[in-house]
BADORO-968985 format. One line per field, with one value per residue (C-alpha): residue in one letter; x, y, z; residue number from 1. Coordinates in Angstrom, 1 decimal. Example, Ala and Ser with C-alpha at 12.3 -4.5 7.8 and 13.67 -1.06 7.14 Angstrom:
# BADORO-968985
r: A | S
xx: 12.3 | 13.7
yy: -4.5 | -1.1
zz: 7.8 | 7.1
k: 1 | 2
This chain:
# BADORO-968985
r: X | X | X | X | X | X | X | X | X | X | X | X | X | X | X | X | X | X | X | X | X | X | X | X | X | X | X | X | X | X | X | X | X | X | X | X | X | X | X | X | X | X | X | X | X | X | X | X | X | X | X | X | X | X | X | X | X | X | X | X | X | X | X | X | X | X | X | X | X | X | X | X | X | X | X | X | X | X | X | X | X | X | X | X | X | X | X | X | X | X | X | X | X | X | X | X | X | X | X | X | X | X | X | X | X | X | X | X | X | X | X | X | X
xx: 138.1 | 136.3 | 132.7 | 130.0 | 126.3 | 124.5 | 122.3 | 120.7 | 119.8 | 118.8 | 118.2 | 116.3 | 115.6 | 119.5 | 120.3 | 123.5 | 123.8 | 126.7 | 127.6 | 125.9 | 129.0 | 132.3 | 135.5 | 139.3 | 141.0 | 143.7 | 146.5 | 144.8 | 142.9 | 139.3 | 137.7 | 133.9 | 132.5 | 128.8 | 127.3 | 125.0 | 123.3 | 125.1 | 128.2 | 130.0 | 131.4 | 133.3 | 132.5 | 133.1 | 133.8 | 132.7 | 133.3 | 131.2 | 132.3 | 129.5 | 128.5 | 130.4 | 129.2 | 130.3 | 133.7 | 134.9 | 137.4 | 138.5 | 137.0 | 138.6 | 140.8 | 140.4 | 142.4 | 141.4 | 140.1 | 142.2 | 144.2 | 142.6 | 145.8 | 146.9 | 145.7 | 142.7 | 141.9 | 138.8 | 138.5 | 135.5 | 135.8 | 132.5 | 129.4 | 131.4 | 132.9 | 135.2 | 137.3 | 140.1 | 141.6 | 145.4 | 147.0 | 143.2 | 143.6 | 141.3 | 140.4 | 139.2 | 135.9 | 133.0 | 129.9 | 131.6 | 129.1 | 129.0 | 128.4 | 128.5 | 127.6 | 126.1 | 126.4 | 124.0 | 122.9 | 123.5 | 123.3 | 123.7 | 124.8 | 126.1 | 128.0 | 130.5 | 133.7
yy: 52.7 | 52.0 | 53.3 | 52.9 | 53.2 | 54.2 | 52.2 | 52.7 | 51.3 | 52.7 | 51.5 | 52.8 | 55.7 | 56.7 | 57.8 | 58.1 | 59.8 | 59.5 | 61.1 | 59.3 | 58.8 | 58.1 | 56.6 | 56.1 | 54.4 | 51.7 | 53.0 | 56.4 | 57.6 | 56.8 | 58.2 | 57.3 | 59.2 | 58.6 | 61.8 | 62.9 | 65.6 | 64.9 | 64.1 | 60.7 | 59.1 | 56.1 | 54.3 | 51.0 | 49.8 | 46.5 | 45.1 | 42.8 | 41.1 | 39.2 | 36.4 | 36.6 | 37.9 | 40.7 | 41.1 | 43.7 | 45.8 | 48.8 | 50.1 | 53.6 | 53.6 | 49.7 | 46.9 | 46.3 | 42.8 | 39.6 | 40.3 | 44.0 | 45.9 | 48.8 | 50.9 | 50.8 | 53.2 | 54.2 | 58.2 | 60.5 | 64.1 | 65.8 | 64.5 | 62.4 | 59.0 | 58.1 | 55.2 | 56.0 | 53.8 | 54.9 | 53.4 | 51.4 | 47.9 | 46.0 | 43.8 | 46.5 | 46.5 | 45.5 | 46.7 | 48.5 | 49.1 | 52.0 | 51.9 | 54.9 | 55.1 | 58.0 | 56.8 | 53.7 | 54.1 | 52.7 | 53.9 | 51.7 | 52.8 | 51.3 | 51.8 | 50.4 | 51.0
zz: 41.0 | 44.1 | 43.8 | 47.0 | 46.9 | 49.5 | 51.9 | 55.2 | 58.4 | 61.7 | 65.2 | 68.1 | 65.8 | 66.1 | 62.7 | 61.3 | 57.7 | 55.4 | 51.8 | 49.0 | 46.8 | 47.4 | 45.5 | 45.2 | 42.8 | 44.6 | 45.8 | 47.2 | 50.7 | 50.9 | 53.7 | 55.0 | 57.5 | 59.7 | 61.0 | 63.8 | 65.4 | 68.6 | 69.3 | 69.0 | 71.9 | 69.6 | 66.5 | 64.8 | 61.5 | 60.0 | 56.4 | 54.6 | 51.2 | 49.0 | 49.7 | 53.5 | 57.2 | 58.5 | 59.7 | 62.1 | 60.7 | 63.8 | 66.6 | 67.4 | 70.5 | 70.2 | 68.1 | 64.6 | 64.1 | 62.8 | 59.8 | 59.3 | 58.0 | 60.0 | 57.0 | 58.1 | 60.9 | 62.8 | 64.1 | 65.7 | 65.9 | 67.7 | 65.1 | 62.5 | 63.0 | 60.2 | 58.2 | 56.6 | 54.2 | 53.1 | 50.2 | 49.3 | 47.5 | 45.1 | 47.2 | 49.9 | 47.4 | 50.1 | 52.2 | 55.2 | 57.7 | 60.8 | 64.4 | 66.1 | 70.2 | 72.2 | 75.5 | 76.0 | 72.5 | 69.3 | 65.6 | 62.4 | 58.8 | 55.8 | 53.1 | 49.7 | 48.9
k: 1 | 2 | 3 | 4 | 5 | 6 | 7 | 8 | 9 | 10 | 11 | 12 | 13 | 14 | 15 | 16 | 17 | 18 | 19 | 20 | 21 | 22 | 23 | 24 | 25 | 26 | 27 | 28 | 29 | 30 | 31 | 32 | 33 | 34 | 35 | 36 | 37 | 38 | 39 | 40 | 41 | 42 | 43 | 44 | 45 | 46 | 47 | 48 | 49 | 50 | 51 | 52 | 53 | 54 | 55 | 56 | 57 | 58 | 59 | 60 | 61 | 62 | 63 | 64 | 65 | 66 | 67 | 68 | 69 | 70 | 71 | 72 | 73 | 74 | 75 | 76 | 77 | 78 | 79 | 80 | 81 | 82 | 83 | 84 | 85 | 86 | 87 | 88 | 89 | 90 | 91 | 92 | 93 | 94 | 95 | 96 | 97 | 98 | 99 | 100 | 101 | 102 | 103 | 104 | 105 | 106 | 107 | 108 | 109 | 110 | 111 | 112 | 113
């Protein structure tokens, strides 16, 4: 199966939590989500495999980036931004990272699947 670890980062002291474990086996949904006090106004999605840089992966109400399946989609409801993966794939295993915006102001998080 898929199986994250948790890891942090924050900005601006903007921090944006997330469950500490999470999995699905390919084939299934996995869904991430970055939470807040306040509310979201959009949030971004970016996935780093080893040994590569980061890659953006979907912005919601934006385009995903180049060659980023349409599996992949980015959602906020009030505090939570979220990625949902449907019908995950071996070689979705990476470091997906979080961006959430509140206004002017950014919050960093990030995560594996």
């Amino acid at each position: 199966g898929l199986c994250p670890s948790l890891q942090f980062l924050a900005v601006s002291q903007v921090t944006l939590i997330q469950p500490a474990s999470q999995s699905a086996s390919p084939g299934q949904t996995a869904k991430f989500s970055c939470t807040h006090t306040r509310s979201l106004s959009s949030i971004g999605w970016y996935q780093q495999r080893p040994g590569q840089p980061p890659r953006y992966v979907h912005h919601n109400g934006y385009d995903r980036g180049e060659g980023i399946p349409d599996r992949f989609t980015a959602s906020v409801s009030g505090n939570s931004g979220y990625l949902t993966i449907t019908n995950s794939q071996p070689e979705d295993e990476a470091d997906y990272y979080c961006a959430g915006w509140f206004g002017s102001t950014a919050g960093f998080h990030s995560d594996q699947i």
